[in-house]
Rosetta silent file (secondary structure, phi, psi, omega in degrees, C-alpha in Angstrom):
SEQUENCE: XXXXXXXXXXXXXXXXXXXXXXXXXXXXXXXXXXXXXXXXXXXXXXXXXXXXXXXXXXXXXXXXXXXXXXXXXXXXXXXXXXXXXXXXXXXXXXXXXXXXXXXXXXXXXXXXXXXXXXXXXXXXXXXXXXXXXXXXXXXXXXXXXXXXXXXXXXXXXXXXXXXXXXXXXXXXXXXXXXXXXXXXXXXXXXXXXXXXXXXXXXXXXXXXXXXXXXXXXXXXXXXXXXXXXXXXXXXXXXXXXXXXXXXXXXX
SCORE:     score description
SCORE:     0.000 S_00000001
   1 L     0.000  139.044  178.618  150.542   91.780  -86.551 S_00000001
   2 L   -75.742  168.697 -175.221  152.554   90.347  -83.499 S_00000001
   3 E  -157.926  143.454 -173.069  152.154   87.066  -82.379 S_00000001
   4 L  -131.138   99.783  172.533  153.287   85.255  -79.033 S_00000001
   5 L   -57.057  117.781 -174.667  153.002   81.125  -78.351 S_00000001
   6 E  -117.088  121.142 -162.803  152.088   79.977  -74.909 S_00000001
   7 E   -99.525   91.011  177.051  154.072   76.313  -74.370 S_00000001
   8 E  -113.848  151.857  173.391  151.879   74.388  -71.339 S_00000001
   9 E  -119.571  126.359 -176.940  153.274   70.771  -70.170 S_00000001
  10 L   -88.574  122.618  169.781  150.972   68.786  -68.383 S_00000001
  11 L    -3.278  -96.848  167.772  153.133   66.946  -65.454 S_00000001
  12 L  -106.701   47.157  156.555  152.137   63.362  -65.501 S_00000001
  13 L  -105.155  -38.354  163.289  150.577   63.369  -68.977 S_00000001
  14 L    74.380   64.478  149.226  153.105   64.534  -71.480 S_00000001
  15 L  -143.837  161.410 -130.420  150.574   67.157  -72.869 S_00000001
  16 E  -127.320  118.009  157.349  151.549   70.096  -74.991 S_00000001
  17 E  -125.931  110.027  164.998  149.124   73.015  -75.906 S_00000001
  18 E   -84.899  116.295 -168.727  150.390   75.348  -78.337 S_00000001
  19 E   -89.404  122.775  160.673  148.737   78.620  -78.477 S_00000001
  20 L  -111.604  124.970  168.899  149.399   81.385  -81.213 S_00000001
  21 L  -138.121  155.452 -162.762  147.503   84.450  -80.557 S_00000001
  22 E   -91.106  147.054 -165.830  148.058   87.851  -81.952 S_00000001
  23 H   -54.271  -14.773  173.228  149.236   90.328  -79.576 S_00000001
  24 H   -73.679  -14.677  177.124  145.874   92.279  -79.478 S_00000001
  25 H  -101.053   16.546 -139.579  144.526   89.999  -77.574 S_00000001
  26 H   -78.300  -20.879 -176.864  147.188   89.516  -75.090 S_00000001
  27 H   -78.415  -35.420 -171.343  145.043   90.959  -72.143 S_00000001
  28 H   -72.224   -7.345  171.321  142.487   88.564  -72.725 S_00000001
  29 H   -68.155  -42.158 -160.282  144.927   85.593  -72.754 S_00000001
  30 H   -62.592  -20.553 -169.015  146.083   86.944  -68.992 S_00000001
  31 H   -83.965  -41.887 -171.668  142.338   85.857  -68.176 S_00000001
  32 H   -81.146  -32.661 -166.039  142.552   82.325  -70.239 S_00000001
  33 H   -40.745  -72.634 -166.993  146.375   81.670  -69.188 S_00000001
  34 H   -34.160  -42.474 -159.912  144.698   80.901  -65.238 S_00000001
  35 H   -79.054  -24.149  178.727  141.854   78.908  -66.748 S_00000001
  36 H  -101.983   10.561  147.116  143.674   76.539  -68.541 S_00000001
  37 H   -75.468  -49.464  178.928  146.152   75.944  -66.058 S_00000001
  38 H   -69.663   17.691  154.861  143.060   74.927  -63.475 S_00000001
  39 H   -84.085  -65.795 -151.815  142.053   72.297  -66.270 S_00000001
  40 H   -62.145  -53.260 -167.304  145.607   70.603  -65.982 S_00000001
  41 H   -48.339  -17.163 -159.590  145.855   71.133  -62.162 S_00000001
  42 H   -90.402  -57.535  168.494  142.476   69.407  -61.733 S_00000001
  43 H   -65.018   11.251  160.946  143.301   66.747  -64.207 S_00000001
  44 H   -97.760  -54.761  156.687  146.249   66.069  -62.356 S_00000001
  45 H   -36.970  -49.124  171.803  145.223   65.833  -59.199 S_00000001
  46 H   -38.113  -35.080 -174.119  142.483   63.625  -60.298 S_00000001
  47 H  -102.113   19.204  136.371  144.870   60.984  -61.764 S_00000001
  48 H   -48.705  -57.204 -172.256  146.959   61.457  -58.339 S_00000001
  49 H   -72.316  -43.359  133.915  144.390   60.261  -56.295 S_00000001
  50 H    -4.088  -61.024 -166.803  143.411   57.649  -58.495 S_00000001
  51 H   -81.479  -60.766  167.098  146.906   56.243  -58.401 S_00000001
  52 H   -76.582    0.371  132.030  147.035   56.318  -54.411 S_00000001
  53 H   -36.796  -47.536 -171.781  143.689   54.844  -54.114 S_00000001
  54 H   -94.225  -23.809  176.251  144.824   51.925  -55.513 S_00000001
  55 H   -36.508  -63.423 -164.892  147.858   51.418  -54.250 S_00000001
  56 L   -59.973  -10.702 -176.292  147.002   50.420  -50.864 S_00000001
  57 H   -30.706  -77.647 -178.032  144.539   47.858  -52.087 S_00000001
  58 H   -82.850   37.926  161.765  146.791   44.805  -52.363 S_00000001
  59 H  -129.353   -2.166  147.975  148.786   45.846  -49.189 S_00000001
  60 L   -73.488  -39.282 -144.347  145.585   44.979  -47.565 S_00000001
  61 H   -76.019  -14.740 -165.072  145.097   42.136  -49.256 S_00000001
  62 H  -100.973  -18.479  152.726  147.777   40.229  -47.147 S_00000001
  63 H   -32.462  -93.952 -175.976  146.327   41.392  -43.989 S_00000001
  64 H   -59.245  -36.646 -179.730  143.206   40.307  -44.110 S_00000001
  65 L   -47.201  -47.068 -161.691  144.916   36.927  -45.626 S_00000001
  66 H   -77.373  -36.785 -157.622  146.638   36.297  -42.101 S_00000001
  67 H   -99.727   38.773  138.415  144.065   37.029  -39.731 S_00000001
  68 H   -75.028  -12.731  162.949  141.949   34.546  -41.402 S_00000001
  69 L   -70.244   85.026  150.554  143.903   31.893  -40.224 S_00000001
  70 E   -18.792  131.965  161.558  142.244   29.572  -37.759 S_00000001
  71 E   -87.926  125.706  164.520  143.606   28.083  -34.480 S_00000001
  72 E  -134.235  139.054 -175.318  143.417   24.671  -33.595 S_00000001
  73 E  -112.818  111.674  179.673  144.954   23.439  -30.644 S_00000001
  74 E   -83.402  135.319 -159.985  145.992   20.190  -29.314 S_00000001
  75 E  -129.923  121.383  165.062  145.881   20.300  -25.331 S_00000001
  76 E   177.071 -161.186 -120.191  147.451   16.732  -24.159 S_00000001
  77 L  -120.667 -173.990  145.756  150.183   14.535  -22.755 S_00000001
  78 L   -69.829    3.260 -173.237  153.188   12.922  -24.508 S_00000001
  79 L  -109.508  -27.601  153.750  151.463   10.855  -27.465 S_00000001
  80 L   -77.423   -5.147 -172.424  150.681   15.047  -28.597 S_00000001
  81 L   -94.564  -20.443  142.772  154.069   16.185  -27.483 S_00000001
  82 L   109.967   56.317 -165.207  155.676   13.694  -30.007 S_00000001
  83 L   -92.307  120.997 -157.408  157.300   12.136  -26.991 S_00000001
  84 L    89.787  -15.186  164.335  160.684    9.831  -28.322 S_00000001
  85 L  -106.040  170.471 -159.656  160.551   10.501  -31.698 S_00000001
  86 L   -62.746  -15.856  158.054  163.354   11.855  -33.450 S_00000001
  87 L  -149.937  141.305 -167.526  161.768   14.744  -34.893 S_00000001
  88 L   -47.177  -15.910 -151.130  159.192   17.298  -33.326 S_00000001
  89 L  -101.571  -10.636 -177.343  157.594   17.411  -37.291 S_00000001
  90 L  -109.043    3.272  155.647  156.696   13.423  -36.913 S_00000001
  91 L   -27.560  143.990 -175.661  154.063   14.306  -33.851 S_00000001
  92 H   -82.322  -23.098  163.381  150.598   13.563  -35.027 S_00000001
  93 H   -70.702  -32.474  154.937  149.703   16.806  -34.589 S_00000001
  94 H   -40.978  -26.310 -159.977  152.333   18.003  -37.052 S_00000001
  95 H   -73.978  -43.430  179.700  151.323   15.337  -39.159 S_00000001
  96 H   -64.208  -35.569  130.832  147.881   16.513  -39.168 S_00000001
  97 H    -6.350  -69.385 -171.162  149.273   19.841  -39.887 S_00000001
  98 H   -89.092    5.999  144.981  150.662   18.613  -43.356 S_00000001
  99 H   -88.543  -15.614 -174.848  147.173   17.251  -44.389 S_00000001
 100 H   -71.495  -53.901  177.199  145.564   20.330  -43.514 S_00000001
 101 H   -60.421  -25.247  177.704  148.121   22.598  -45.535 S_00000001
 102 H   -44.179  -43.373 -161.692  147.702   19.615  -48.332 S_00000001
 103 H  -112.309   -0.645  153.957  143.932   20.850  -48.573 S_00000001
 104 L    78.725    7.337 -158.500  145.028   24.296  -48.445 S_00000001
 105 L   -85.578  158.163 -178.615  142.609   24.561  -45.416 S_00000001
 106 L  -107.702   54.244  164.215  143.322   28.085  -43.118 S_00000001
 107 E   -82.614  150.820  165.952  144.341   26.236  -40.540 S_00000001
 108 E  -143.173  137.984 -177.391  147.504   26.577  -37.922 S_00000001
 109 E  -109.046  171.260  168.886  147.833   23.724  -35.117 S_00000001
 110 E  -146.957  124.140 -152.316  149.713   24.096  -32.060 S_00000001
 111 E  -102.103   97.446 -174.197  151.120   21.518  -30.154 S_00000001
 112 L  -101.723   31.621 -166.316  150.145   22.083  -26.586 S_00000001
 113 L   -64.677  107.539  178.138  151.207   18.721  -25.757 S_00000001
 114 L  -106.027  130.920 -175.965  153.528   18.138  -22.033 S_00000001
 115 L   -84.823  144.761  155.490  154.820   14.593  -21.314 S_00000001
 116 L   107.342   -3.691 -175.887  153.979   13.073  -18.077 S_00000001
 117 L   -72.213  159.713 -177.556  150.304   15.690  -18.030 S_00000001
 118 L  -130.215  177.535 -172.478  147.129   14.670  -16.122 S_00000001
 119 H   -70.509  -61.524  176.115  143.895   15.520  -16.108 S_00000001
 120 H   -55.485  -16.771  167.486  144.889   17.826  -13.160 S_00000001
 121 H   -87.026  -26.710  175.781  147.936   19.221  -14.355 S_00000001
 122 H   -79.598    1.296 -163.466  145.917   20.143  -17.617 S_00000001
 123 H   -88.315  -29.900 -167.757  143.049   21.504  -15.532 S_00000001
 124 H   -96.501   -3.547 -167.699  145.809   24.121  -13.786 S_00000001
 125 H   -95.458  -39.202 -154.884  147.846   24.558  -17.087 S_00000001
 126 H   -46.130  -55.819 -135.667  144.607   25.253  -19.624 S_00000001
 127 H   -82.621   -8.715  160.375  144.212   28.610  -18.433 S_00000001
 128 H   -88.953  -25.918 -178.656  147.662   29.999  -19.983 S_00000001
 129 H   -74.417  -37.470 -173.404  147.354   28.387  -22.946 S_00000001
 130 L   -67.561   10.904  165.543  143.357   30.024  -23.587 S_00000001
 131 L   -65.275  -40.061 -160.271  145.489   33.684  -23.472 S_00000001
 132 L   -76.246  138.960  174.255  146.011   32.828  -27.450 S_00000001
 133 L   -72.121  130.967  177.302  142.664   32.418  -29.538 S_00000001
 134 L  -112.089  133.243  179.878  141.255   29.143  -29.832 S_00000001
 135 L  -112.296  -12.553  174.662  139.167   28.321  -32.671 S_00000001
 136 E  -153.661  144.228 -163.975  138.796   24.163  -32.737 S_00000001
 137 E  -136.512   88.419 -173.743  140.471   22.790  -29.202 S_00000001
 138 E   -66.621  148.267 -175.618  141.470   18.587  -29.366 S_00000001
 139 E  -139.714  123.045  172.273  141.766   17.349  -25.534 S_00000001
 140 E  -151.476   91.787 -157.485  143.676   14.408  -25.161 S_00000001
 141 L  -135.944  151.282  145.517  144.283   14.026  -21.543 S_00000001
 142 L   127.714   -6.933  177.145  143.826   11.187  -19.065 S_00000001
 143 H   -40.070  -78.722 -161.551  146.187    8.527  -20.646 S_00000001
 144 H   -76.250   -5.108  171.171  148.807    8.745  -17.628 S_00000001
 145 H   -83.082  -36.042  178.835  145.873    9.166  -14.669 S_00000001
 146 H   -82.060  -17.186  157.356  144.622    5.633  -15.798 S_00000001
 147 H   -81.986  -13.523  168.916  148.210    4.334  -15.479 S_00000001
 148 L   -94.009  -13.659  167.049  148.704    5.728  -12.292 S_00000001
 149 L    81.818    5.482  150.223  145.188    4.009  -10.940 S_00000001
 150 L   -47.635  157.809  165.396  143.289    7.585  -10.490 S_00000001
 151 L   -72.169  118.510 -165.918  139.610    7.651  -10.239 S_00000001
 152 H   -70.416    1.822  166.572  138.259    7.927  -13.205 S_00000001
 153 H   -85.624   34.524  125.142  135.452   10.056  -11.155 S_00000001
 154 H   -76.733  -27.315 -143.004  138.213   12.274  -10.629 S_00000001
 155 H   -92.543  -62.102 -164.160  140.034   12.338  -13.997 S_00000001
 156 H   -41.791  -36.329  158.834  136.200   12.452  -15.536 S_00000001
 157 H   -62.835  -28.330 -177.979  136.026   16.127  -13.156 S_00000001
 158 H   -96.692  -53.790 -178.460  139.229   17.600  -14.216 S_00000001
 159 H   -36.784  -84.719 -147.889  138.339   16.678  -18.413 S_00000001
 160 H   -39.839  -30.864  175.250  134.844   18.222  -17.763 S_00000001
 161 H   -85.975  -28.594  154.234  136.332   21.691  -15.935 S_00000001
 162 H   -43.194  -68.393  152.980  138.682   21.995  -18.474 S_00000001
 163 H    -8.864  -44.038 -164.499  135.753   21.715  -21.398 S_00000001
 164 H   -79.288  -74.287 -173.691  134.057   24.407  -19.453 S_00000001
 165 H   -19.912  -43.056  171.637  136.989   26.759  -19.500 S_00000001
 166 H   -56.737  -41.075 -144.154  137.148   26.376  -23.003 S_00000001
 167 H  -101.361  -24.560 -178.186  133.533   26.728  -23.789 S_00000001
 168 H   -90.379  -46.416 -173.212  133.292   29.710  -21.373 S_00000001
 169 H   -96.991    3.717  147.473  136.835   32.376  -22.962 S_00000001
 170 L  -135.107  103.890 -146.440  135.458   30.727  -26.551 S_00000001
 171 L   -91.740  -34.183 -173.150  132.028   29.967  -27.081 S_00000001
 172 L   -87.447   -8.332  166.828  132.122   29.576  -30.492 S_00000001
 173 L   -48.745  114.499 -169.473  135.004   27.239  -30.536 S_00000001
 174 E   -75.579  129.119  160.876  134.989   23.635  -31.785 S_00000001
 175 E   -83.157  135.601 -157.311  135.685   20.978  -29.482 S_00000001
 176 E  -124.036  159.849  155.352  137.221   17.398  -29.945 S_00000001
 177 E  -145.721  143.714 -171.108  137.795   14.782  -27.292 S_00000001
 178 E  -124.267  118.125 -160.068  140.181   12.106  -27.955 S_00000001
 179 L   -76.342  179.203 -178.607  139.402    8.649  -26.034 S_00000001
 180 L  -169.161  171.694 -157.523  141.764    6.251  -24.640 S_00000001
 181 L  -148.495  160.422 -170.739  141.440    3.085  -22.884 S_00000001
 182 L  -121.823  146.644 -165.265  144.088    1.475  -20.149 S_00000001
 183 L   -78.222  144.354 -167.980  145.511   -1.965  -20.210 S_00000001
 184 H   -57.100   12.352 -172.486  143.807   -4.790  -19.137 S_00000001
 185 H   -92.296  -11.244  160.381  146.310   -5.775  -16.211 S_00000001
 186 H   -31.038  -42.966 -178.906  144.500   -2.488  -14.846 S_00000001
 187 L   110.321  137.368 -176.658  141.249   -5.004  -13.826 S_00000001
 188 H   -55.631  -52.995  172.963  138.331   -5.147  -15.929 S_00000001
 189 H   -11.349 -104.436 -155.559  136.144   -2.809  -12.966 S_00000001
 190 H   -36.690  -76.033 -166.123  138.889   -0.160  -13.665 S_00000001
 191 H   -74.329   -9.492  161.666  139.336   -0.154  -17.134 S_00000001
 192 H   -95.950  -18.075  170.714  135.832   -0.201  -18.090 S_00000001
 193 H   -83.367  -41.850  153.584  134.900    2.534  -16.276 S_00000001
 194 H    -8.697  -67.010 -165.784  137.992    4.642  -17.952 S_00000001
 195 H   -80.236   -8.178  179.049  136.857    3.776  -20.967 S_00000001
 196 H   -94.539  -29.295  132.698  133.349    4.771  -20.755 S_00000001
 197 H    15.402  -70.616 -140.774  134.818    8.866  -19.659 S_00000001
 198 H  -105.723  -33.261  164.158  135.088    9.979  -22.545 S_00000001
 199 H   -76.633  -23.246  145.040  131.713    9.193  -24.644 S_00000001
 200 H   -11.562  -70.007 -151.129  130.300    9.963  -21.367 S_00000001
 201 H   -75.513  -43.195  175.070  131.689   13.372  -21.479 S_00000001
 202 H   -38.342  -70.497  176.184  131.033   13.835  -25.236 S_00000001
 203 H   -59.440  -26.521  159.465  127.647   13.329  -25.066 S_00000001
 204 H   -45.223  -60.799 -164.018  127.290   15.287  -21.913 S_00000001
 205 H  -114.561    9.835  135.950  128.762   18.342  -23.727 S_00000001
 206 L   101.501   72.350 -179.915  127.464   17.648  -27.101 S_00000001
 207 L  -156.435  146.032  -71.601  131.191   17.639  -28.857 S_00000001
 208 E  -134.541  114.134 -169.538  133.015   15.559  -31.072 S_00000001
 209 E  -129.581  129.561  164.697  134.987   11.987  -29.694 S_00000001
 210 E   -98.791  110.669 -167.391  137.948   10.195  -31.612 S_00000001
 211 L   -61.317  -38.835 -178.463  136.575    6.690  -29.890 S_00000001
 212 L  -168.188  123.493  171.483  140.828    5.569  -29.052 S_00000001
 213 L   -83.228    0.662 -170.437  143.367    7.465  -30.043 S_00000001
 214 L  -123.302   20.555  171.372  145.906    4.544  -30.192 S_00000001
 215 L   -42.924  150.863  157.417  143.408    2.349  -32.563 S_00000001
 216 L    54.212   41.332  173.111  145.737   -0.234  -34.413 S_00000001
 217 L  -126.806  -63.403 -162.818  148.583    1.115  -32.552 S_00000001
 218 L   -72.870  127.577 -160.098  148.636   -0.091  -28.825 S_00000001
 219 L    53.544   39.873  179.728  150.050   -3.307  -28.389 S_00000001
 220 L  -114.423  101.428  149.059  151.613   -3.831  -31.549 S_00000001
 221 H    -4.721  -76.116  173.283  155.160   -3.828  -31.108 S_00000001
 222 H   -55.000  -14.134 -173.793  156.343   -3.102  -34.252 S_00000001
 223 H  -101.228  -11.688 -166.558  154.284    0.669  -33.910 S_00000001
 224 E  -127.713  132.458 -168.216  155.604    1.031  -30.013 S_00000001
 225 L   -69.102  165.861 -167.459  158.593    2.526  -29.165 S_00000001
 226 L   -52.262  -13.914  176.703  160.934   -0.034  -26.596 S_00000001
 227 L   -71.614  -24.274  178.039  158.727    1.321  -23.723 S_00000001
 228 L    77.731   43.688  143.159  155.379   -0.648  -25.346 S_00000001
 229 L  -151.570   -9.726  172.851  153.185    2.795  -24.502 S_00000001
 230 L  -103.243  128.577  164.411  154.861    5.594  -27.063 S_00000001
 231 E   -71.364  153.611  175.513  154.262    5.046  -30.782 S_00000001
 232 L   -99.240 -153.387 -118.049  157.085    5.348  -33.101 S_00000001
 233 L   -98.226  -36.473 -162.699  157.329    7.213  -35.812 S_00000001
 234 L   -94.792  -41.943  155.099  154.775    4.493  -38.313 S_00000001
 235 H   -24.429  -56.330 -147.497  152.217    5.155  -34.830 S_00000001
 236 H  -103.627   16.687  146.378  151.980    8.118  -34.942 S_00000001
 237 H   -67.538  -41.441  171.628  150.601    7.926  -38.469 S_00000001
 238 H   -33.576  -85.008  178.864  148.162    5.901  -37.050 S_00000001
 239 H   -19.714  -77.279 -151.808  147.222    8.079  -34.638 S_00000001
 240 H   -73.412   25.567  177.016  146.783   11.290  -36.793 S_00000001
 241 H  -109.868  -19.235  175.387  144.818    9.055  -39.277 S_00000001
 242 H   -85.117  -28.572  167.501  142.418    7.989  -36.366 S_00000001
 243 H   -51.313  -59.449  177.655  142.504   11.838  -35.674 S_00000001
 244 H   -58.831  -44.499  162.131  141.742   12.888  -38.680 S_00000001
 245 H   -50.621    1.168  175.010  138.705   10.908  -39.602 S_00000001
 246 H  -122.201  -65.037 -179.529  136.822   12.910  -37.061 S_00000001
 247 H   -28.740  -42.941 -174.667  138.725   16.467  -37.346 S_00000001
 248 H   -87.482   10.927  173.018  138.476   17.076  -41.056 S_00000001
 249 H  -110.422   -4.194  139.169  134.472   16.489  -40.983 S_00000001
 250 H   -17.490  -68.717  147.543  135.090   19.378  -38.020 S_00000001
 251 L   -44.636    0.000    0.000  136.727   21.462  -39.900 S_00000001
């Protein structure tokens, strides 16, 4: 009796079925040859799909990673613009930066600091910066309006429409306000009503105040660059450490 061997290779399996069947049967083999190829074809596709299921998985994963990353923005003057020191990286908001990455937190700041800003130059600027998403917004304006002898019912009107703007393109957004106080050759009148602005405004808009941003800084020499109103480099440690005790329980 004849005899013929049918040799199948499965693709991406490495498997081998060796048939021997005697030649009388050979029409009925033309009927099994089909069926056991649509076993392998099935089980191949099957571990195809399998395999490009998973693929894309962790090419997601990196994705999702980024746009999880939180904005926080500092909107202020030259003591956030890192104004005099020698590198943009010793700013207190960088600084605060490197405790945030420290703690691993999925934060990114941005320093939306300009030297020489007012309440009124931030009140006409805020509205370019708010294109970008803000998710926690620090405001630390009004420094150079109290050295210039504005009214602090003025300065106290440009803080508060700024606040709104914020609070209006991000609702959900945290808000900080960071106080500041003016030197006493200002006149007591003058410098106490400054200084009362900003827990005013806090309390007004129910949102989070750093009491002086230049605690243990301002009028210390050794901390103030030769002008006596920019911190140096050991300031602006200060600073983001007076910052920080209110930001990280934000956050």
């Amino acid at each position: 009796m004849k005899y013929y061997t049918i040799i199948t290779k499965k693709k991406f399996g490495h498997i081998f079925i060796l048939t021997h069947m005697p030649l009388k049967h050979e029409i009925d083999m033309h009927l099994k040859i089909p069926f056991v190829f649509f076993i392998l074809l099935v089980a191949s596709c099957n571990e195809k799909t399998k395999t490009s299921n998973s693929e894309p998985s962790s090419k997601q994963e990196e994705p999702a990673k980024r746009s999880a990353v939180k904005t926080i923005l500092f909107f202020g003057n030259s003591l956030t613009a890192g104004y005099g020191l020698d590198e943009p990286s010793e700013s207190f908001p960088s600084l605060i930066q490197n405790k945030i990455d420290s703690l691993l937190l999925p934060y990114k700041v941005i320093n939306g600091g300009v030297s020489g800003e007012t309440s009124a130059g931030g009140n006409s600027r805020i509205d370019w910066l708010l294109k970008q998403k803000v998710d926690v917004f620090i405001l630390e304006l009004g420094a150079n309006d109290g050295l210039r002898g504005i009214s602090p019912k003025e300065t106290t009107k440009n803080l508060q429409a700024i606040i709104e703007k914020v609070k209006a393109k991000y609702p959900q957004a945290k808000l900080v306000l960071v106080g500041m106080q003016v030197p006493p050759n200002m006149g007591y009148t003058y410098a106490s009503s400054f200084k009362a602005i900003y827990p005013q405004l806090a309390a007004k808009n129910n949102i989070s105040l750093v009491s002086f941003l230049l605690e243990g800084v301002g009028g210390i020499d050794s901390l103030n660059q030769a002008d006596g109103i920019h911190p140096t480099a050991a300031g602006s440690k200060i600073m983001a450490d007076n910052v920080w005790k209110i930001l990280k329980g934000v956050l």
